[in-house]
Z-matrix of the N, CA and C atoms (Angstrom, degrees):
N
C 1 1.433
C 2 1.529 1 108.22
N 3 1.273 2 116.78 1 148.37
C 4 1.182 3 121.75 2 -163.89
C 5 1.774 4 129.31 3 -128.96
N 6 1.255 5 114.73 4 103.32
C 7 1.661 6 120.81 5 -141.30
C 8 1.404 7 96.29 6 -111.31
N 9 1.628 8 100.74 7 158.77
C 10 1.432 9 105.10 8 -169.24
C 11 1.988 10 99.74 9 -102.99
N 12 0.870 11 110.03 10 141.48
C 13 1.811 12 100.66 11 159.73
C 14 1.535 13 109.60 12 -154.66
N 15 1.281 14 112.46 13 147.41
C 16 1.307 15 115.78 14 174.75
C 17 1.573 16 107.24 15 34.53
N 18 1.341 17 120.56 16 41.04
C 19 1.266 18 111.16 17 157.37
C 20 1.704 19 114.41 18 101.83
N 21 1.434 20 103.38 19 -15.31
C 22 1.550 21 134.76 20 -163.32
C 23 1.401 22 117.21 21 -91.39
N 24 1.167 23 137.25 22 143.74
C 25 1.066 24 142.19 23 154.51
C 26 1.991 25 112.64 24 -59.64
N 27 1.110 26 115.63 25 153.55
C 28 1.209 27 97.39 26 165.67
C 29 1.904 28 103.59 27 -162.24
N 30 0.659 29 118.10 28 164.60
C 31 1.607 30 127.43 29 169.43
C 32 1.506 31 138.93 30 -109.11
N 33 1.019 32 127.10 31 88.32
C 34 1.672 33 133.83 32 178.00
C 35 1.492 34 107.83 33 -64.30
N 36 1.618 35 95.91 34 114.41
C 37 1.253 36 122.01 35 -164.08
C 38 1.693 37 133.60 36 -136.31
N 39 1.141 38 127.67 37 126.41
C 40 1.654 39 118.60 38 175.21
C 41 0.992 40 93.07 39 -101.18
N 42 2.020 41 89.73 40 156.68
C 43 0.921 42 115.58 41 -176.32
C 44 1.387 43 110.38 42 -159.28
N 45 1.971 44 115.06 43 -145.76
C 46 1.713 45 118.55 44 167.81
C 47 1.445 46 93.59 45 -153.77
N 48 1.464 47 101.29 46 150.59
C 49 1.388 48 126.71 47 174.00
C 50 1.593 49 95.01 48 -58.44
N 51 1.379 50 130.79 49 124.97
C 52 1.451 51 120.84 50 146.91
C 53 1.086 52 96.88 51 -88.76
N 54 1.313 53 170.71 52 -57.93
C 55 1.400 54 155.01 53 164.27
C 56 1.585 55 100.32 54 -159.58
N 57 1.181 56 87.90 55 154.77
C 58 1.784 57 116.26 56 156.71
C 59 1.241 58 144.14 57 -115.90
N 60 1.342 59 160.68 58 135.64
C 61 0.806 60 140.54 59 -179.00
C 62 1.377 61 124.27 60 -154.82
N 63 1.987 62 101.75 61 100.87
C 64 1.338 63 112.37 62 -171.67
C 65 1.312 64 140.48 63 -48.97
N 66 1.362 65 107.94 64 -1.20
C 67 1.628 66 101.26 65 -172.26
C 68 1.794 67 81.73 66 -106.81
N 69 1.545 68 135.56 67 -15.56
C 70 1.682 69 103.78 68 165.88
C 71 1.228 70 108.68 69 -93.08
N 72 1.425 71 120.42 70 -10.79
C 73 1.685 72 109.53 71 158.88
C 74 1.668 73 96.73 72 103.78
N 75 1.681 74 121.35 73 14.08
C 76 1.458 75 110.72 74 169.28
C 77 1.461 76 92.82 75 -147.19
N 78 1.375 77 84.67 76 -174.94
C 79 1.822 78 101.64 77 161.13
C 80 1.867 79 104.30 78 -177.22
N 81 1.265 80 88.50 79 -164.45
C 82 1.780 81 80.92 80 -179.89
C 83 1.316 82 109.22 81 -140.74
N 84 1.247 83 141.40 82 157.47
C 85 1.203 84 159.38 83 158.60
C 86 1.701 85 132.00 84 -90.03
N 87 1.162 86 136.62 85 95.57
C 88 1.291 87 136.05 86 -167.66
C 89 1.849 88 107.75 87 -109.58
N 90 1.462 89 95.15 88 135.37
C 91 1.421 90 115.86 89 -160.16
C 92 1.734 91 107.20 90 -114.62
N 93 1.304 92 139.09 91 84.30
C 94 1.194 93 115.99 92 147.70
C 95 1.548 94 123.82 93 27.31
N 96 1.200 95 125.27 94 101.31
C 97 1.669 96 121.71 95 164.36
C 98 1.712 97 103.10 96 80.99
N 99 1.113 98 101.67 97 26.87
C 100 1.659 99 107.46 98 -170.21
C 101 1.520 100 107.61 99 -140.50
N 102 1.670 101 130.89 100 80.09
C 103 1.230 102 128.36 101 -168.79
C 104 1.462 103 131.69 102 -29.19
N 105 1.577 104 88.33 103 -53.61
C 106 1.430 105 123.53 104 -170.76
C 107 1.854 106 103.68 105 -74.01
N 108 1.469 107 106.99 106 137.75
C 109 1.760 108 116.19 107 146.14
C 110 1.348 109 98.99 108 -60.26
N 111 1.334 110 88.06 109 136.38
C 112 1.695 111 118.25 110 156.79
C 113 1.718 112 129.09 111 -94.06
N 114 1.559 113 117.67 112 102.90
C 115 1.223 114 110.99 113 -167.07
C 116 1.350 115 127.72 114 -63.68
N 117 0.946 116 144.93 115 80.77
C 118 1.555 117 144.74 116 155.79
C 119 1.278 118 127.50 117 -22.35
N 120 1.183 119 151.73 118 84.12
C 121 1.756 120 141.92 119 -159.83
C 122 1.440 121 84.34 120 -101.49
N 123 1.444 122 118.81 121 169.69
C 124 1.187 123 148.13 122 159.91
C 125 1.257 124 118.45 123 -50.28
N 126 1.630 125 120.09 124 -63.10
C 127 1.038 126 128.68 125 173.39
C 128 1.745 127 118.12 126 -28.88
N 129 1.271 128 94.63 127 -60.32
C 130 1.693 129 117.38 128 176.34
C 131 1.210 130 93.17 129 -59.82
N 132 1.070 131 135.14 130 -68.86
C 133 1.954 132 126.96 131 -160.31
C 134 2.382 133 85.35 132 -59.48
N 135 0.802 134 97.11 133 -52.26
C 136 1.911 135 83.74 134 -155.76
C 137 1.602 136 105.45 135 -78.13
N 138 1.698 137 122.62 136 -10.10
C 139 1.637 138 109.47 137 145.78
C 140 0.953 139 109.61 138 -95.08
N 141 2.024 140 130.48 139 57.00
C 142 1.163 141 140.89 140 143.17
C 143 1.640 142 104.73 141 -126.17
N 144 1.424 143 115.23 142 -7.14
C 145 1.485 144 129.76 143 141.32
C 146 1.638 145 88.68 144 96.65
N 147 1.644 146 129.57 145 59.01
C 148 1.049 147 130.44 146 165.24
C 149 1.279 148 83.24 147 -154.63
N 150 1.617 149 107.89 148 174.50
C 151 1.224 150 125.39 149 -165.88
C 152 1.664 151 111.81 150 -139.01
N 153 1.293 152 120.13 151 -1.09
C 154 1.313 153 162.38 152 173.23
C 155 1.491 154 143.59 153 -129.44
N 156 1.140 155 120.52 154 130.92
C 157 1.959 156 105.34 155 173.03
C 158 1.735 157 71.66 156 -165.66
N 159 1.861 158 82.30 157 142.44
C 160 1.474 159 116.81 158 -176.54
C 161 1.557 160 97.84 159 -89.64
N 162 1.809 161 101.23 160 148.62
C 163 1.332 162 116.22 161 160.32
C 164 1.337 163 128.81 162 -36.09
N 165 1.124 164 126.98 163 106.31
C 166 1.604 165 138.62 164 152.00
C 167 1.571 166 93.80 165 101.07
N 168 1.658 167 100.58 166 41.39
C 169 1.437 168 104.16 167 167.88
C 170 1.942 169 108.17 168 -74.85
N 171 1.240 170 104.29 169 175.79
C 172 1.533 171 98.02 170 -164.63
C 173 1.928 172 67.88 171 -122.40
N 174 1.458 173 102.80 172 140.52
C 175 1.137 174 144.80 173 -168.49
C 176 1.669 175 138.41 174 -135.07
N 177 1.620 176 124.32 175 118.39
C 178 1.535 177 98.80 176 -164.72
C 179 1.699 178 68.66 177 -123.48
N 180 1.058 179 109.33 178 153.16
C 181 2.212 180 129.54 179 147.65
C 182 1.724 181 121.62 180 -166.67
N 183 0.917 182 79.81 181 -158.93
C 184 1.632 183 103.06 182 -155.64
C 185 1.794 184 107.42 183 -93.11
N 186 1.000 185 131.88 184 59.12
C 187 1.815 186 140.19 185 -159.72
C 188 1.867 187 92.84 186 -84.28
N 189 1.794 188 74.77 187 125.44
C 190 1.936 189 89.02 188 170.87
C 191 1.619 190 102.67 189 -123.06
N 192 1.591 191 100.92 190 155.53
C 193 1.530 192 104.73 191 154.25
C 194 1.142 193 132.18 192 -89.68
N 195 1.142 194 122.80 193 113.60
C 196 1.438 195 137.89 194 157.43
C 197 1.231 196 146.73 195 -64.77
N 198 1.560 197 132.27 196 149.26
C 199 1.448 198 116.97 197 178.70
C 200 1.994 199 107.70 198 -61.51
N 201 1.447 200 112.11 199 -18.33
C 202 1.568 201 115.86 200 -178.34
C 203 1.814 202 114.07 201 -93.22
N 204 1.526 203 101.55 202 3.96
C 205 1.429 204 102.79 203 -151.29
C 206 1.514 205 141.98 204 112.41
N 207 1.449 206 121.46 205 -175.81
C 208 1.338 207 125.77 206 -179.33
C 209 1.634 208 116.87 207 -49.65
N 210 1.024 209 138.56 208 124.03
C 211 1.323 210 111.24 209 170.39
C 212 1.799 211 105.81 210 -160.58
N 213 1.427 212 111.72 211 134.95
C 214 1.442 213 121.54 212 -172.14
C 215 1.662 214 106.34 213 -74.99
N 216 1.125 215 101.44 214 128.85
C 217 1.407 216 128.34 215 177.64
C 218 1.486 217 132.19 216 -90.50
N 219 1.351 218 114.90 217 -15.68
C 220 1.295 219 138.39 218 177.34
C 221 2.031 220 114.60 219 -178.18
N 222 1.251 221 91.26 220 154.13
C 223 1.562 222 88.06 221 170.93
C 224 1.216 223 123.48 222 -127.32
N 225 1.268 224 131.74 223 122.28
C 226 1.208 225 129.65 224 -166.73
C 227 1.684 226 112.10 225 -84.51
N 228 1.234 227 139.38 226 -40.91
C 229 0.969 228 167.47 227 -135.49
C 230 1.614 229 137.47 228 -170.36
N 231 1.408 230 125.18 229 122.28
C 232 1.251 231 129.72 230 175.18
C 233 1.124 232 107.81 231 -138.64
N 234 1.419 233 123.21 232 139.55
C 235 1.566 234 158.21 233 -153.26
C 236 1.681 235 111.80 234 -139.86
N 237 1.443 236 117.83 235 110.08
C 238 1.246 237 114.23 236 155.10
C 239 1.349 238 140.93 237 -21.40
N 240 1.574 239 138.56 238 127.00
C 241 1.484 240 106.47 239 -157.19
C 242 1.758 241 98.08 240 -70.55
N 243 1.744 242 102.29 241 178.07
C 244 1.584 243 96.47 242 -164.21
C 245 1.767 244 103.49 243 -79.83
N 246 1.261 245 129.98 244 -10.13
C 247 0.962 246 140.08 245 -158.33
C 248 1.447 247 122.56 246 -125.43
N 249 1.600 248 113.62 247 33.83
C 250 1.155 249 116.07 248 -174.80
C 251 1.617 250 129.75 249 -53.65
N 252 1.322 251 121.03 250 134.03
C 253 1.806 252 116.19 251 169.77
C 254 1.550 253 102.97 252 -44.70
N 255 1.650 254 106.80 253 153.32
C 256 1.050 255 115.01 254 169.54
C 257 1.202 256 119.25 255 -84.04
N 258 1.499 257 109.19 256 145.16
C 259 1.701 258 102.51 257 -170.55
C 260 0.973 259 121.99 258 -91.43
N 261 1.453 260 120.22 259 137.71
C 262 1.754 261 142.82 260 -150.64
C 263 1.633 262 95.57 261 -72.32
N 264 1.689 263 106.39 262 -18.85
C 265 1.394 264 97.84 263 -160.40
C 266 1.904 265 113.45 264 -85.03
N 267 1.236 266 88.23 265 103.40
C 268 2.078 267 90.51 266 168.94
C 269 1.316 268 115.66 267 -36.21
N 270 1.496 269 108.46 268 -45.41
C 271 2.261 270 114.02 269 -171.89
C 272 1.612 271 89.00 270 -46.85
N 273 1.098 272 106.80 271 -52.72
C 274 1.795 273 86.42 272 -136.94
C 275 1.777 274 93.40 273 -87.30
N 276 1.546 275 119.60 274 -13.18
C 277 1.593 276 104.61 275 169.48
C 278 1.725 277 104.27 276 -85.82
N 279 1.059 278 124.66 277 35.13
C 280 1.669 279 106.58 278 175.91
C 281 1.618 280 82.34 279 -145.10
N 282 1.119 281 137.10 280 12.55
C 283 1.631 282 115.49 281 152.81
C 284 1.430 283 126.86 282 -104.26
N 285 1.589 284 117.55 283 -174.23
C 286 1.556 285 106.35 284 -174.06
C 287 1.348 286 100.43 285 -91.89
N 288 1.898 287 95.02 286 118.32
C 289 1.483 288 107.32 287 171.67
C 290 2.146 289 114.57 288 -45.61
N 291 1.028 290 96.58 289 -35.99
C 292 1.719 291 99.94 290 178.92
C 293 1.308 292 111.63 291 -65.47
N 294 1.544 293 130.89 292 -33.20
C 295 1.452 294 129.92 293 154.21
C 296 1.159 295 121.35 294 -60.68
N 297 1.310 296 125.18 295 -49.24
C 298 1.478 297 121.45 296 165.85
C 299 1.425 298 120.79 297 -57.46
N 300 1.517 299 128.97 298 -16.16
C 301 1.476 300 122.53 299 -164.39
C 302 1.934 301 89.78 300 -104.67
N 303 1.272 302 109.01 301 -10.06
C 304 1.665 303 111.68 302 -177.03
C 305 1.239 304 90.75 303 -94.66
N 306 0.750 305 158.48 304 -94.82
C 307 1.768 306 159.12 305 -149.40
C 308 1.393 307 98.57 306 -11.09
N 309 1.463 308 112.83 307 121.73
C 310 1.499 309 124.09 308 162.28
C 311 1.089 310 121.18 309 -34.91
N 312 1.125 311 121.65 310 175.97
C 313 2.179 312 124.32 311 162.78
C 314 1.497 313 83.03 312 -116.85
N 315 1.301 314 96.69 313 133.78
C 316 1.719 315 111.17 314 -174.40
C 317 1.789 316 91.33 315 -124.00
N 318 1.318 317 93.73 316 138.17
C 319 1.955 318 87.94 317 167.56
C 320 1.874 319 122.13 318 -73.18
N 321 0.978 320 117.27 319 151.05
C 322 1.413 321 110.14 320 -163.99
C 323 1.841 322 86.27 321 -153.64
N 324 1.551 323 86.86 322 154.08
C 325 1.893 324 90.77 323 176.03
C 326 1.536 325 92.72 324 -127.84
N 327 1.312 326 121.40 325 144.37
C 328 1.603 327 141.82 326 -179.50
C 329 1.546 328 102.68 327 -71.22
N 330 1.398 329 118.97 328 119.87
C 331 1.596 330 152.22 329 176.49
C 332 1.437 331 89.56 330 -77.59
N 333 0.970 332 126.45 331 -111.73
C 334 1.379 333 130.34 332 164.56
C 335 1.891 334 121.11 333 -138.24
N 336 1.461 335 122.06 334 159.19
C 337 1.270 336 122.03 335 -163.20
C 338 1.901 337 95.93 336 -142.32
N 339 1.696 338 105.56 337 133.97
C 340 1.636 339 117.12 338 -179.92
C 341 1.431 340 99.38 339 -104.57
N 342 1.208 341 137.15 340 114.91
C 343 1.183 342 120.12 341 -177.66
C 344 1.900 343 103.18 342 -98.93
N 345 1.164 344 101.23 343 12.65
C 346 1.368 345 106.94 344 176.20
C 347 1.770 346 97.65 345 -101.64
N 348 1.168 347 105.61 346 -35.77
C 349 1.130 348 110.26 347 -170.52
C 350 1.866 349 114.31 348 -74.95
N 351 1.118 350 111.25 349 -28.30
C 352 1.268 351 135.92 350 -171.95
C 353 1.259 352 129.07 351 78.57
N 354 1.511 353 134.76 352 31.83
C 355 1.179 354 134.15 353 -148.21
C 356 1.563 355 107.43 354 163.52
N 357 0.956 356 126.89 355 126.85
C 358 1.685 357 149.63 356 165.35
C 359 1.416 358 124.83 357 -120.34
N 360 1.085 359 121.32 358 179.10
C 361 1.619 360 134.37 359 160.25
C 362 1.779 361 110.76 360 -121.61
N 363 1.273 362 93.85 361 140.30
C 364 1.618 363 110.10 362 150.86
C 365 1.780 364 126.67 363 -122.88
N 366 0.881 365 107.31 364 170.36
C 367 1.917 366 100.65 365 162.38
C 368 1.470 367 99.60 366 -136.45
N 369 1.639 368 86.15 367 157.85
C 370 1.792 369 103.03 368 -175.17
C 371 1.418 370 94.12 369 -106.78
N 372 1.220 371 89.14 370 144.61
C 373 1.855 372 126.33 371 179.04
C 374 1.303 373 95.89 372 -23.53
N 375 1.644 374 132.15 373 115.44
C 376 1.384 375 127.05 374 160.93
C 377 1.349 376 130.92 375 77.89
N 378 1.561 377 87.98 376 24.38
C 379 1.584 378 118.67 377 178.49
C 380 1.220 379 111.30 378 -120.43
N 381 1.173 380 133.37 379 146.77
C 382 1.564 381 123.34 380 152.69
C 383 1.418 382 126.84 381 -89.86
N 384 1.619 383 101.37 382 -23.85
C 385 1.388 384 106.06 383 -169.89
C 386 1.680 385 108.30 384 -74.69
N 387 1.562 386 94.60 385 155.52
C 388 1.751 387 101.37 386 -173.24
C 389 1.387 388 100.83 387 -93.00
N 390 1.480 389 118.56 388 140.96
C 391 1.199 390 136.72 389 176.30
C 392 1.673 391 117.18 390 -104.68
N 393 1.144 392 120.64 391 98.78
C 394 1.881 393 128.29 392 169.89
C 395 1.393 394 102.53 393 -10.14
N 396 0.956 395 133.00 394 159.37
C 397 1.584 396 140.36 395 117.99
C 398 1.272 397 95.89 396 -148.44
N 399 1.477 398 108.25 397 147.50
C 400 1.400 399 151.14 398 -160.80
C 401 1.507 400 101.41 399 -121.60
N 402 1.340 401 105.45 400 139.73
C 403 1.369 402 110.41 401 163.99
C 404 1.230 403 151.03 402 -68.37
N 405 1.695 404 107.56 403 -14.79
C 406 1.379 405 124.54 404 167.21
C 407 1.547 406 106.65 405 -77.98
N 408 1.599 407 130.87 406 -29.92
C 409 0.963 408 145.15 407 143.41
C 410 1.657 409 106.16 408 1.61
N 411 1.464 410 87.23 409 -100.77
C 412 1.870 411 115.33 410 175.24
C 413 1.168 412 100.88 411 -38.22
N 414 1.646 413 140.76 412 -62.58
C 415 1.128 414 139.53 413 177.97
C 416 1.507 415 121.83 414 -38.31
N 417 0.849 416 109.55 415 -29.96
C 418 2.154 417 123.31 416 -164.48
C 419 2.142 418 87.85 417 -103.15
N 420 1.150 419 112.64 418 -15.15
C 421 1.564 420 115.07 419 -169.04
C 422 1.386 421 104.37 420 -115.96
N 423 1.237 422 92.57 421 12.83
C 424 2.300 423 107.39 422 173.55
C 425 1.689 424 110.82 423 56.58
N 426 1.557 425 108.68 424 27.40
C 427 1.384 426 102.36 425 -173.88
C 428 1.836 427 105.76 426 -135.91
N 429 1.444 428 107.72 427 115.45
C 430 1.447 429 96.35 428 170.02
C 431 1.284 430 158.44 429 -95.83
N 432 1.601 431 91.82 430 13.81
C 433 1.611 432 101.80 431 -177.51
C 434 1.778 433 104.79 432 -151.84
N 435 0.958 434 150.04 433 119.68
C 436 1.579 435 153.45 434 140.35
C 437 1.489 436 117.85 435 -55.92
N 438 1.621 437 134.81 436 124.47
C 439 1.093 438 146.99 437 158.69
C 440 1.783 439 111.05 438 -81.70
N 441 1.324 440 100.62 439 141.11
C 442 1.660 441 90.90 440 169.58
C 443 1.396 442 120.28 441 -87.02
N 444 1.467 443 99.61 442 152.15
C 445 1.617 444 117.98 443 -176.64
C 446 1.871 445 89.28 444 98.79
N 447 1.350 446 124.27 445 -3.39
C 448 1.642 447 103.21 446 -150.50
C 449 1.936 448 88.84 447 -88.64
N 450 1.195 449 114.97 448 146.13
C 451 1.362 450 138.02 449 -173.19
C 452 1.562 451 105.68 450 -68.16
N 453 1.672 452 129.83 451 131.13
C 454 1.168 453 107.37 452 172.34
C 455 1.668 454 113.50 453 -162.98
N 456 1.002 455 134.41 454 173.72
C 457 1.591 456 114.08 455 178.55
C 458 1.475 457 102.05 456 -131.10
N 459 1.385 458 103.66 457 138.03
C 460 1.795 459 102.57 458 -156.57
C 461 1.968 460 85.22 459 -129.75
N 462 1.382 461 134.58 460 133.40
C 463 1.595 462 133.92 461 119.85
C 464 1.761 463 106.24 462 -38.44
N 465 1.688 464 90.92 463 124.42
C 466 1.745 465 104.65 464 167.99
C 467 1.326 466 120.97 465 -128.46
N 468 0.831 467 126.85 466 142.25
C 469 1.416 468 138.06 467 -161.40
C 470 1.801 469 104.59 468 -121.77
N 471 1.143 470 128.08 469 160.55
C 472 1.189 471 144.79 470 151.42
C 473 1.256 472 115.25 471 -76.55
N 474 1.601 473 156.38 472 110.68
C 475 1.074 474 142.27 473 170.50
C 476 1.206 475 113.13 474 -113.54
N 477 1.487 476 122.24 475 -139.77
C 478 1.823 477 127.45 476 -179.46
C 479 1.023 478 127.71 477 -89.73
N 480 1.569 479 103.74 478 -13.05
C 481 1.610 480 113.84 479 -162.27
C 482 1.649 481 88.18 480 -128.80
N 483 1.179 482 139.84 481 -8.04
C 484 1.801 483 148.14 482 158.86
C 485 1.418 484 97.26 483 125.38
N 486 1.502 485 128.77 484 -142.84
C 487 1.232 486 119.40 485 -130.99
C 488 1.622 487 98.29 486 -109.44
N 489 1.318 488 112.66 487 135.71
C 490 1.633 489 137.31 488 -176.95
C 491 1.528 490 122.44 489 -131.55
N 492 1.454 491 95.80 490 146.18
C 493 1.696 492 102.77 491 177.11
C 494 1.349 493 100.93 492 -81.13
N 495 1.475 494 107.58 493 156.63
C 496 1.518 495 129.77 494 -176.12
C 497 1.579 496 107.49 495 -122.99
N 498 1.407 497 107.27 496 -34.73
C 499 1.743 498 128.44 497 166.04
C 500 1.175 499 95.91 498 -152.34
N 501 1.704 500 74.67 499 164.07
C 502 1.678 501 95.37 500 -170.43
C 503 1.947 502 87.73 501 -154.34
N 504 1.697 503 105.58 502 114.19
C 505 0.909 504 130.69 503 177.49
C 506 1.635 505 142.28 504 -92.14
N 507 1.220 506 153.79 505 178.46
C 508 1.589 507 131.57 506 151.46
C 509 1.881 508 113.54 507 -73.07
N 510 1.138 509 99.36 508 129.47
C 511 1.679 510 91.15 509 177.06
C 512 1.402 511 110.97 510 -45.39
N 513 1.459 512 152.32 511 -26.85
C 514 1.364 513 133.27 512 167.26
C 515 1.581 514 122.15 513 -59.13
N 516 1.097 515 104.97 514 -8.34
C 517 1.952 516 120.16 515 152.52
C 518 1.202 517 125.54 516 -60.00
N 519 1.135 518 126.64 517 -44.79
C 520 1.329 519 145.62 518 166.17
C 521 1.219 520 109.95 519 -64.79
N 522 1.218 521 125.99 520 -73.71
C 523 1.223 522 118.11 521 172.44
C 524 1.591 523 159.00 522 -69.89
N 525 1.603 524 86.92 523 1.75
C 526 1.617 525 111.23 524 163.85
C 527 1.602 526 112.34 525 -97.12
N 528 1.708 527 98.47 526 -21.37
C 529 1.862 528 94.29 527 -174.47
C 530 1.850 529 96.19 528 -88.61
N 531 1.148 530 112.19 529 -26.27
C 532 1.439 531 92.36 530 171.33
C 533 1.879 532 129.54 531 -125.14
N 534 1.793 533 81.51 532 41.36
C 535 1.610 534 80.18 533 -176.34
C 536 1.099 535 125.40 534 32.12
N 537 1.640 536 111.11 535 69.07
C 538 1.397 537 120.39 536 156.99
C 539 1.944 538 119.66 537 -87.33
């Protein structure tokens, strides 16, 4: 399909994250039947209102040609990669998957997140209490890293150890599922 921007031709396209990496501020995207990497900038991932997406995330946008090359122009869509690790975390395999798939997307802002460490806190809007997130988390939610202060809408659960993300979404999730 074939989109207009700034004057441009452009192409709506799937694809997969070959990686990203937020602290140089790109990554690339590779498409089936498409020689070339596709550049991904930051900019483009965070006016898709994340600031992150994990390796061999499944991916749809908007790819133009450039005098530098391939490069995504918008993103329509992000998909967990298809092959996620299994998660280390016991909480969320010993509760009822049907409670976890009901839990709202509540907006929440990022406390801080170690991605070395594997695990951070956030709090949801009008809460004080800190909420887990885990890194296999983000991983299963196509996203691999959280900045603090960064805006986001997470499903929370009650677990064994108190309150944890189950997903972890772009804040325009939150706010279209509950008309904010």
């Amino acid at each position: 399909m074939s989109l207009t921007k700034n004057d441009k031709t452009c192409e709506r396209i799937a694809g997969r994250v070959k990686w990203f990496d937020p602290v140089k501020g790109f990554g690339f995207v590779v498409v089936e039947g498409v020689s070339q990497d596709i550049l991904l900038h930051a900019n483009v991932l965070r006016n898709f209102g994340q600031s992150s997406v994990a390796d061999g995330a499944g991916i749809e946008i908007a790819m133009q040609d450039t005098d530098r090359g391939k490069q995504a122009t918008e993103i329509f869509r992000i998909e967990p990669p298809e092959s996620p690790a299994e998660s280390a975390l016991e909480d969320l395999r010993d509760l009822d998957q049907d409670a976890i798939r009901a839990a709202a997307l509540e907006p929440a802002r990022v406390k801080w997140f170690d991605k070395t460490r594997g695990f951070g806190f956030a709090n949801v809007f009008g809460s004080t209490d800190d909420v887990f997130v885990h890194v296999e988390v983000l991983r299963r939610s196509g996203l691999a890293d959280l900045q603090p202060g960064e805006a986001l809408a997470m499903r929370v659960i009650d677990g064994k150890r108190g309150r944890m993300a189950t997903e972890v979404a772009a804040w325009e999730h939150a706010v279209k599922e509950n008309n904010l």
